[in-house]
C-alpha positions in Angstrom: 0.0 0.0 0.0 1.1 3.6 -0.9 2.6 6.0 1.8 -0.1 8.4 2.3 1.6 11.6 3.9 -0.2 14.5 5.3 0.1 18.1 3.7 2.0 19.1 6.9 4.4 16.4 6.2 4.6 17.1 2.5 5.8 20.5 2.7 8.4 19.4 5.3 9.5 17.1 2.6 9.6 19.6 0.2 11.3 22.1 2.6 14.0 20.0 3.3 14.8 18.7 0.1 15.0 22.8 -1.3 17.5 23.3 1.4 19.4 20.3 0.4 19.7 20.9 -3.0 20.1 24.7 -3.1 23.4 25.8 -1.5 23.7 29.5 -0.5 23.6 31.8 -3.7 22.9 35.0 -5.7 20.1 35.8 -7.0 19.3 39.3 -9.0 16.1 41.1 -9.4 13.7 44.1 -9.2 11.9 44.7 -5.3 8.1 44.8 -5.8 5.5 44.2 -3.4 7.9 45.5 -0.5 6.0 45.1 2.9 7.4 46.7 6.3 6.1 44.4 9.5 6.2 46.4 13.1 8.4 43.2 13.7 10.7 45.1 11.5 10.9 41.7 8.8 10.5 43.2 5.2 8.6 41.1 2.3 8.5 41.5 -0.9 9.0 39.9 -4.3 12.4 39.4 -6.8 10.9 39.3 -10.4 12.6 39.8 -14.1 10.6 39.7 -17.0 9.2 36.2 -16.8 8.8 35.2 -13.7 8.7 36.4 -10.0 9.4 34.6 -6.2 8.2 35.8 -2.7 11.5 37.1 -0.2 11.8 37.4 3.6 14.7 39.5 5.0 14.3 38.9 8.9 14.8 42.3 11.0 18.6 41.0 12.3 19.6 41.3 8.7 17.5 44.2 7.3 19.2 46.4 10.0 22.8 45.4 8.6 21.8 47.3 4.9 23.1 50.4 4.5 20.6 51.9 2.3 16.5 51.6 2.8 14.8 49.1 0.0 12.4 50.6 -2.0 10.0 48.8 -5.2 11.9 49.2 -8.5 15.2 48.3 -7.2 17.6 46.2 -8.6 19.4 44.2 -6.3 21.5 41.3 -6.1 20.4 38.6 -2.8 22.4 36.3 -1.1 19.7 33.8 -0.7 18.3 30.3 1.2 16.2 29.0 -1.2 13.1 27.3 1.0 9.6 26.9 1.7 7.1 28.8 3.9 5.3 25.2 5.7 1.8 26.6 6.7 1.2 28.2 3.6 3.3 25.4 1.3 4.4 28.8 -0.2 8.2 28.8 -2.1 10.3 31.6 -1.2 13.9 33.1 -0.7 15.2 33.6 2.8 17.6 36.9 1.9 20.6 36.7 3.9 22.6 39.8 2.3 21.2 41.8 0.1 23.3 44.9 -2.4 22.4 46.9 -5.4 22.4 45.5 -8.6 25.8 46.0 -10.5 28.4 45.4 -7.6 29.0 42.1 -8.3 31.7 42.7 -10.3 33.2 45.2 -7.2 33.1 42.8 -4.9 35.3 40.4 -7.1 37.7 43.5 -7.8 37.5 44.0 -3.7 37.7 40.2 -2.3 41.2 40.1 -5.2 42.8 42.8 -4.4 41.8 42.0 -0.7 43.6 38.4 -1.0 46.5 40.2 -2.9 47.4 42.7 -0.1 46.8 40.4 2.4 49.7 37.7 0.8 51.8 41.0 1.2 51.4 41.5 4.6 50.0 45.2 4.3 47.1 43.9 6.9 49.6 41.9 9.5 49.2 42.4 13.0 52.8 42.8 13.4 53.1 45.7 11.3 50.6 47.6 12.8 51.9 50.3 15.6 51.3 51.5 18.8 49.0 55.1 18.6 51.1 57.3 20.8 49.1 57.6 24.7 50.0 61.6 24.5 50.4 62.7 20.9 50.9 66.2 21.2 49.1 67.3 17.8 47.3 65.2 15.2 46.5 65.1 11.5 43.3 64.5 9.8 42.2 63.7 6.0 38.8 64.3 5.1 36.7 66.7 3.6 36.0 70.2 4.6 32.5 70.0 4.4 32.1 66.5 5.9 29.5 65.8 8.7 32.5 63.3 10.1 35.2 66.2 10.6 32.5 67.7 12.6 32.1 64.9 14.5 35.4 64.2 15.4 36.4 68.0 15.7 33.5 68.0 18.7 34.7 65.0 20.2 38.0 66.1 20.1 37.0 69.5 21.8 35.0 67.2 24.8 37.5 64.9 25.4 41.1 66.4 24.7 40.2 70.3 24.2 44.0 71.4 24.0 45.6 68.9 21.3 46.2 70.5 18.1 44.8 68.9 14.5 45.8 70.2 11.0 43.2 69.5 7.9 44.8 67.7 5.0 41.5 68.3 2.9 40.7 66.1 0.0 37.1 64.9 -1.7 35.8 61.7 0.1 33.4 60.3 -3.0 33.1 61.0 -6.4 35.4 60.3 -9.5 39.1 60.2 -8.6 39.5 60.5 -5.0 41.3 57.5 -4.2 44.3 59.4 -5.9 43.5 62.5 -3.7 42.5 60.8 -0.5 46.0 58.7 -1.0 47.7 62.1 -2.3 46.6 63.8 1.3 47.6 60.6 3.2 50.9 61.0 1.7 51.4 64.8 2.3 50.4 64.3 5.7 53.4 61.7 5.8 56.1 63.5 4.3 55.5 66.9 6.6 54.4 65.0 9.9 57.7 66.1 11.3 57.6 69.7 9.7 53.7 70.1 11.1 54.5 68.2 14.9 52.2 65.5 14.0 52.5 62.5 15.7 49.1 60.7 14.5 47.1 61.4 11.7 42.9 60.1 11.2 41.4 59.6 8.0 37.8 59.5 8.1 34.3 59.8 6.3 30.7 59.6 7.2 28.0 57.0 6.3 27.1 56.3 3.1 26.3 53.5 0.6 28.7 51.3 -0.9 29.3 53.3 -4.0 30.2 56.4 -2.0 32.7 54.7 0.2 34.3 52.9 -2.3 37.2 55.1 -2.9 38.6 53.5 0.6 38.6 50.2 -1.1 41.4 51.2 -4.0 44.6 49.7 -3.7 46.4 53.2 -3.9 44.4 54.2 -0.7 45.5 51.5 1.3 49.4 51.8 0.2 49.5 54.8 1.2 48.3 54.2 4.2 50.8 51.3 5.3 53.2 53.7 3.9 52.4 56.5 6.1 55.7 57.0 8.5 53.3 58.1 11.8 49.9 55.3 13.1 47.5 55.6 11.0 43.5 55.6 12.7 40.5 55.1 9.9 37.1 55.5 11.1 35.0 55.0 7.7 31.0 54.9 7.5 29.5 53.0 9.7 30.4 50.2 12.4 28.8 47.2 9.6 31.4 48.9 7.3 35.2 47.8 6.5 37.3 48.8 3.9 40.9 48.4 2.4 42.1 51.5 4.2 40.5 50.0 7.8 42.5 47.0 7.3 45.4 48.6 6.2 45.4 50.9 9.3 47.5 50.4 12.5 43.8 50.9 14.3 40.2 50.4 12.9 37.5 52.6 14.2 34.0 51.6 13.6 32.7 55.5 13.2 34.5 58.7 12.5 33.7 59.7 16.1 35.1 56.6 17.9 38.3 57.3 15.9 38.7 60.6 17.8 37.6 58.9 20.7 40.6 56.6 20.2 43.3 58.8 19.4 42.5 61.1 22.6 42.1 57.9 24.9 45.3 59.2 26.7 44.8 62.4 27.3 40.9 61.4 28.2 41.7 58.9 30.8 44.8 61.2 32.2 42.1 64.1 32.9 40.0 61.7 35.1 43.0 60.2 36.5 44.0 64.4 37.4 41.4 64.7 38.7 40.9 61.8 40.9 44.4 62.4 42.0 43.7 66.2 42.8 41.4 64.6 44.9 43.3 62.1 47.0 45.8 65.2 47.5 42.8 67.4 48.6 41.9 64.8 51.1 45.6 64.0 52.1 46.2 68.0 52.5 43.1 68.0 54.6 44.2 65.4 57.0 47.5 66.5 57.2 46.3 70.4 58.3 43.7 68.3 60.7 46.5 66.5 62.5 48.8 70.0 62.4 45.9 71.4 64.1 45.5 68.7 66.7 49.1 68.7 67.3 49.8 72.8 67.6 46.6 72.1 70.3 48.6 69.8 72.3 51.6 72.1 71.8 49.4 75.1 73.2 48.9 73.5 76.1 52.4 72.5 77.1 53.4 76.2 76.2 54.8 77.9 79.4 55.0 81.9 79.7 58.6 83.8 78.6 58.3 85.5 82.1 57.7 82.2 84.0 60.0 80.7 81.5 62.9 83.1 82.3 62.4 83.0 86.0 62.8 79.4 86.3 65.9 79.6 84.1 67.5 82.5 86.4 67.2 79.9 89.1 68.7 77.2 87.7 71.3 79.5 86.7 72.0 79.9 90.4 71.6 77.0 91.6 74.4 75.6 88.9 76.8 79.1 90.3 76.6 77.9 93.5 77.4 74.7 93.0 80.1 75.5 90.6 81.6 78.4 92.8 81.7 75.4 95.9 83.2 72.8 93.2 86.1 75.1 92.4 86.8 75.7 96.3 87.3 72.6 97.0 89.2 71.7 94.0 91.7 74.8 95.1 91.9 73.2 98.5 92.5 69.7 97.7 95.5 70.8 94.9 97.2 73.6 97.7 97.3 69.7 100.0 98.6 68.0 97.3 100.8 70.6 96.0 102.3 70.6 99.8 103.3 66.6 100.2 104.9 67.3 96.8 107.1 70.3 98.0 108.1 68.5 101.1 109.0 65.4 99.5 111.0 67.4 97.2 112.7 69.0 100.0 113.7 66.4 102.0 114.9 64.5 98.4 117.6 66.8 97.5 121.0 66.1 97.0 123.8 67.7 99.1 126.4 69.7 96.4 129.0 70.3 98.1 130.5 67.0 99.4 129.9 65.6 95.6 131.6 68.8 94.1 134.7 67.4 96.5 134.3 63.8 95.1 134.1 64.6 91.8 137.3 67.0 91.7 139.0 63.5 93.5 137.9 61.6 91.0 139.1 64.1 88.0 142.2 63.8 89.6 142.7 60.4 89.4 141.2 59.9 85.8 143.9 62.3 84.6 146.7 60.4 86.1 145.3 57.0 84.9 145.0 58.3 81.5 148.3 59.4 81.5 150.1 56.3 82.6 148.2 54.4 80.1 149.2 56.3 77.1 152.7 56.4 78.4 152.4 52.7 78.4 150.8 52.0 75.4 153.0 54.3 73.1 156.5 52.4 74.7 154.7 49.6 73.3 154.0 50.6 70.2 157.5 51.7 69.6 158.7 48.5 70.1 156.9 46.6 67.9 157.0 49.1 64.9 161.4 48.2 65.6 160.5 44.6 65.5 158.5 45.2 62.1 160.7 46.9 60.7 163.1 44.2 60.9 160.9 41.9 59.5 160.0 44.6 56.6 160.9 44.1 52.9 162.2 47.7 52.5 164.8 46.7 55.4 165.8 43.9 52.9 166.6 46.2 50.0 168.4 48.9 51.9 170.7 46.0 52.3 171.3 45.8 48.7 168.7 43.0 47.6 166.2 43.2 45.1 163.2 41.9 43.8 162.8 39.9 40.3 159.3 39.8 38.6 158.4 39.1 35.1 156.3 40.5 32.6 152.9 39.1 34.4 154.3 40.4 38.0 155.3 37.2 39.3 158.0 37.4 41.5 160.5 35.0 40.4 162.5 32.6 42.6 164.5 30.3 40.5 166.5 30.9 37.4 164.8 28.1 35.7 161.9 30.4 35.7 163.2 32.4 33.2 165.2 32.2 29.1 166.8 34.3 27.3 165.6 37.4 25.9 162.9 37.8 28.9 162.3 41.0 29.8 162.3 41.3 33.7 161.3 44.0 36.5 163.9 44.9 39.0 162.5 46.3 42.2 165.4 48.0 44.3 164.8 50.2 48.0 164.8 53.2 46.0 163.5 53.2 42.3 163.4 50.7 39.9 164.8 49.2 36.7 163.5 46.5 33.2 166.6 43.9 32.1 166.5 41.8 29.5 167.8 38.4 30.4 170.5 37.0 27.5 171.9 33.4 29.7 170.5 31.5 32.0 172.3 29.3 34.5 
């Protein structure tokens, strides 16, 4: 017997299979039939010139689209292709949803995307630090743009006192990549001419075709060229662009991009002022406990009259004392001075009996003195007589001599010597060379 399935069930089936057999994809078409729900859903229809199907965009992703959907739009939907159960109805559920004719941009952006990104233009590690205190900033946008308002108010709030210069260029419209690029790149070469340590580039809300010149390639190298940080804060939060992820920081709104780059000098005012606080308070308690301490001081604080009066009698009190100290230091030196002049007395020596000793005594040395010299030079003679008999000069004067060759040798024995050696004749007085001519 045949399965015999309920209409519930059949358009489960049917559901399921759609979903199954349709992955995610584009579909392009004009909006008609557009309904707005107080839930905030919209529903309408896609149609071309043959045939037409029934949309849902729920509200989470109708809020994402920049722009508001009208009938007669073409668009291009990123769709679920499904099928509304209780009605057995087949529609789209739109997932994303742009205008007709940006296809082809966002092949051109997801390329040149993928190219940069193999280059490393978007690394983390390249990206630097914005500077806590910078001292003035830059900022390229237009002069007439609702965003340099924006960031020029919140700049005033937050960090009133910092600096910015205009680098002005057109934010939409043919050409301005090349002039938003060209300004990125003034700003560059002059940041240390114009004191700029940071520079934001930024532009208002807008739909995809006005923002577009932040997706060209020569925006975004000019950004990761830029010498000082780099801050973008382009359209809106759901919006990113080349030049975003080519900056050192992404903003999601021109006005959180000044928000950002004052962040330092924002959270040093409150931190001033929370410490001009705790000083306040510290001062306070410090005067309070000066004041409870001069209190205690006051009370301790005697009179100069009664002051002085006490201090005269201690001051004569200590004379007294002092004048009695010294008394009886004088008496006690005049006792001890005494013992020592008596003891000196009676430890004298007697001069006149020594004076008689010591003349004796002189006396006596002399005479010794004498008799020894007299003894000792009677000595002396004799035995210079008995050297001199023993002396070598005493030899010569009796007509010897002394013999010594050439070297000084004195020479004993004839066999010493040959003929036609020259010798040295030493006599008592003077002396004379010979030459030798026999030997015997």
């Amino acid at each position: 017997m045949a399965e015999v399935l309920t209409v519930s069930a059949l358009n489960r089936r049917a559901r399921e299979m759609l979903q199954q057999s349709f992955p995610l994809l584009w579909v392009s078409g004009e909006v008609s039939n557009l309904t707005r729900a107080t839930s905030g859903h919209i529903y309408f229809s896609l149609k071309d010139e043959t045939a037409q199907v029934r949309c849902v965009m729920f509200r989470n992703r109708a809020q994402s689209v920049p722009w508001r959907l009208e009938n007669g739009q073409q668009v291009e939907a990123q769709v679920l292709v499904t099928l509304f159960e209780p009605r057995g109805e087949f529609q789209l559920t739109i997932e994303g949803l742009r205008r007709a004719g940006l296809g082809a941009r966002y092949e051109a952006y997801a390329r040149l995307r993928e190219k940069l990104e193999c280059e490393g233009l978007f690394a983390a590690e390249r990206k630097r630090e914005l500077p806590r205190f910078p001292s003035r900033i830059g900022i390229v946008t237009s002069p007439q743009a609702a965003a340099l308002r924006d960031v020029l108010t919140t700049l005033r709030r937050r960090a009133g006192h910092l600096p910015v210069i205009l680098y002005p260029t057109p934010v939409q419209g043919e050409g301005s990549g090349e002039k938003i690029a060209a300004a990125i790149t003034l700003a560059g070469q002059r940041a240390k001419l114009d004191s700029i340590e940071a520079l934001i580039v930024v532009r208002g809300g807008g739909s995809i075709e006005d923002l577009w010149a932040f997706n060209e390639e020569v925006v975004a190298r000019a950004i990761a060229a830029c010498p000082i940080p780099v801050v973008c804060g382009i359209g809106h939060e759901t919006d990113t662009t080349m030049a975003d992820l080519a900056s050192d920081r992404r903003a999601a709104t021109p006005t959180a991009a000044a928000e950002l780059i004052s962040a330092g000098w924002f959270a040093a005012t409150h931190e001033l002022a929370s410490l001009a606080d705790n000083l306040r308070h510290g001062l306070r308690s410090l005067l309070e406990a000066r004041m409870q301490r001069l209190d205690l001081l006051a009370h301790r604080l005697i009179h100069p009259g009664a002051r002085l009066g006490r201090d005269r009698q201690t001051v004569a009190h200590l004379a007294t004392r002092l004048i009695a100290a010294l008394a009886r230091r004088f008496r006690h030196d005049a006792v001890v001075l005494e013992r020592i002049r008596l003891r000196f007395y009676h430890a004298r020596p007697l001069i006149q009996p020594m004076q008689g000793r010591l003349a004796l005594a002189e006396q006596k040395l002399s005479a010794a003195a004498h008799s020894s010299l007299a003894e000792r030079r009677g000595r002396l003679d004799t035995l210079a007589a008995a050297l001199s008999q023993l002396s070598p000069q005493a030899t010569l004067e009796r007509g010897y001599s002394i013999v010594r060759d050439r070297n000084g040798k004195v020479l004993r024995d004839s066999s010493e010597i040959a003929a036609g050696d020259t010798l040295e004749l030493l006599f008592a007085a003077g002396w004379a060379h010979a030459e030798v001519r026999k030997t015997g």
